[in-house]
DRENPA-3360 file (N, C-alpha, C; in nm, 2 decimals, always signed):
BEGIN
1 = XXXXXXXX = +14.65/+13.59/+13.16/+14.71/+13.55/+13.28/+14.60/+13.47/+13.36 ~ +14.65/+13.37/+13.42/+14.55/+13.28/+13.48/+14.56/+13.34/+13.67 ~ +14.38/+13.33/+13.67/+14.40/+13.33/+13.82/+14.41/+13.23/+13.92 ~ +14.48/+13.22/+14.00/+14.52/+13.15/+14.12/+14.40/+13.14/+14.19 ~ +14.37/+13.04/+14.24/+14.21/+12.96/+14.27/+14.27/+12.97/+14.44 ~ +14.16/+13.02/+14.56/+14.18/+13.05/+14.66/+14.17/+12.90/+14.74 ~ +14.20/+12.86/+14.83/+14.21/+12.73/+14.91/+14.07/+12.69/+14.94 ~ +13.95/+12.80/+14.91/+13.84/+12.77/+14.94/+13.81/+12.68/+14.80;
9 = XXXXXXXX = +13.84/+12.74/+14.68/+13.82/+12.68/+14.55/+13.84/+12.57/+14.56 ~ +13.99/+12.56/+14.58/+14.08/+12.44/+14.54/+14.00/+12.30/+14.64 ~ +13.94/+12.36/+14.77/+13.87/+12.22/+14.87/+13.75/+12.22/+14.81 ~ +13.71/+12.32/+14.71/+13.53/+12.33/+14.68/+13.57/+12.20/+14.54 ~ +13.64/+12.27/+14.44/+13.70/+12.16/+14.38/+13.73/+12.03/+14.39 ~ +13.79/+11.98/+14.52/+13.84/+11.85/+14.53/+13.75/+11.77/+14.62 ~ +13.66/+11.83/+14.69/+13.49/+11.75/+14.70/+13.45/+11.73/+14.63 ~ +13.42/+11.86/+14.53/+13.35/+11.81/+14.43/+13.35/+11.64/+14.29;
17 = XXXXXXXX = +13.53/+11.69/+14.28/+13.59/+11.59/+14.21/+13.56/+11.49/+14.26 ~ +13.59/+11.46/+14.42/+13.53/+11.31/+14.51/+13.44/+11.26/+14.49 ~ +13.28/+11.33/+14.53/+13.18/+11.31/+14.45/+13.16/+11.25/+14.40 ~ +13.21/+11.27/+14.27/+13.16/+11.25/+14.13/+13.23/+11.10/+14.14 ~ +13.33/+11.08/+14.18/+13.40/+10.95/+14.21/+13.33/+10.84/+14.27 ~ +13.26/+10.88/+14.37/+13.21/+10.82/+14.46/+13.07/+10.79/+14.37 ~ +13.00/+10.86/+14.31/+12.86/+10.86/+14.26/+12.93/+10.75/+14.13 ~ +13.01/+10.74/+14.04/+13.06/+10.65/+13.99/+13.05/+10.54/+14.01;
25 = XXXXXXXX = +13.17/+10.46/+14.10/+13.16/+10.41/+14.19/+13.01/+10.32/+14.23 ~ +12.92/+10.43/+14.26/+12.86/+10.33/+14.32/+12.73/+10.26/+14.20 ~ +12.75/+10.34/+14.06/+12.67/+10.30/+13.93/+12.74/+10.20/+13.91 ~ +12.86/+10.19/+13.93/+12.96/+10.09/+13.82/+12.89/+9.95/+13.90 ~ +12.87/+9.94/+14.09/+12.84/+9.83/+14.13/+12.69/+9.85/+14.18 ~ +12.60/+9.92/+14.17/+12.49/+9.94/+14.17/+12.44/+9.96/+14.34 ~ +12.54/+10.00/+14.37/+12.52/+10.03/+14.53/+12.43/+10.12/+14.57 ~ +12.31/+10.12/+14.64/+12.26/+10.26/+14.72/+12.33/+10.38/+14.77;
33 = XXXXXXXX = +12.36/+10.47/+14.69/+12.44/+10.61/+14.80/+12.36/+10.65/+14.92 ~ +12.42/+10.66/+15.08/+12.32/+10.74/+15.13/+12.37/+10.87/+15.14 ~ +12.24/+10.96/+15.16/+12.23/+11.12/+15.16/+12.18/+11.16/+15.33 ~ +12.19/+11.26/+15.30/+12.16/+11.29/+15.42/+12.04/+11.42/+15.37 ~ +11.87/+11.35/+15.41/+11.74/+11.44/+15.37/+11.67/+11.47/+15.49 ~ +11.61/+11.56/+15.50/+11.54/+11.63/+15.59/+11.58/+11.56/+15.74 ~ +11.73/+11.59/+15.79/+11.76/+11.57/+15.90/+11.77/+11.38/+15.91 ~ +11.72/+11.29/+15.79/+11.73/+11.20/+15.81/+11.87/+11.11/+15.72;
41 = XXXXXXXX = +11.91/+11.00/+15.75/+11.98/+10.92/+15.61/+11.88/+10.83/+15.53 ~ +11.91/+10.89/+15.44/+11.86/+10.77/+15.30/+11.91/+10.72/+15.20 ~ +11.88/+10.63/+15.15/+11.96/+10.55/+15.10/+11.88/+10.59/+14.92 ~ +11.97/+10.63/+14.82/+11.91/+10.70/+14.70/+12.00/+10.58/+14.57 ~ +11.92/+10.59/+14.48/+11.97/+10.50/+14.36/+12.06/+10.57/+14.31 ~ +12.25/+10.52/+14.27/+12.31/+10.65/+14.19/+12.25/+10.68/+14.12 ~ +12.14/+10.58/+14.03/+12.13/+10.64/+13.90/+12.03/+10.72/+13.89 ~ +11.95/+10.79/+14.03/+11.90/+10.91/+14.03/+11.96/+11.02/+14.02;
49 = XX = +12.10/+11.04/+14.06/+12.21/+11.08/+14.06/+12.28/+11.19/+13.95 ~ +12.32/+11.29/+13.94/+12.43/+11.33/+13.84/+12.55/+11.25/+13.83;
% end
């Protein structure tokens, strides 16, 4: 029997899926992602990236 994934999953999941889209994305055109690090924005290579 499969279990039913709570609404917290299902939004933890579909950030996550985003993500991974977005970090794509910005390999495919070599764009800077920025993050957000010690209270600051920075700008990170995807391909430091997962």
């Amino acid at each position: 029997m499969k279990k039913r994934m709570s609404i917290q999953d299902k939004a933890e999941a579909a950030l996550k899926e985003a993500v991974r889209g977005v970090i794509k994305e910005h390999k495919k055109t070599g764009r800077p992602l920025p993050i957000w690090k010690d209270g600051k924005v920075v700008l990170v290579s995807p391909y430091k990236l997962k």
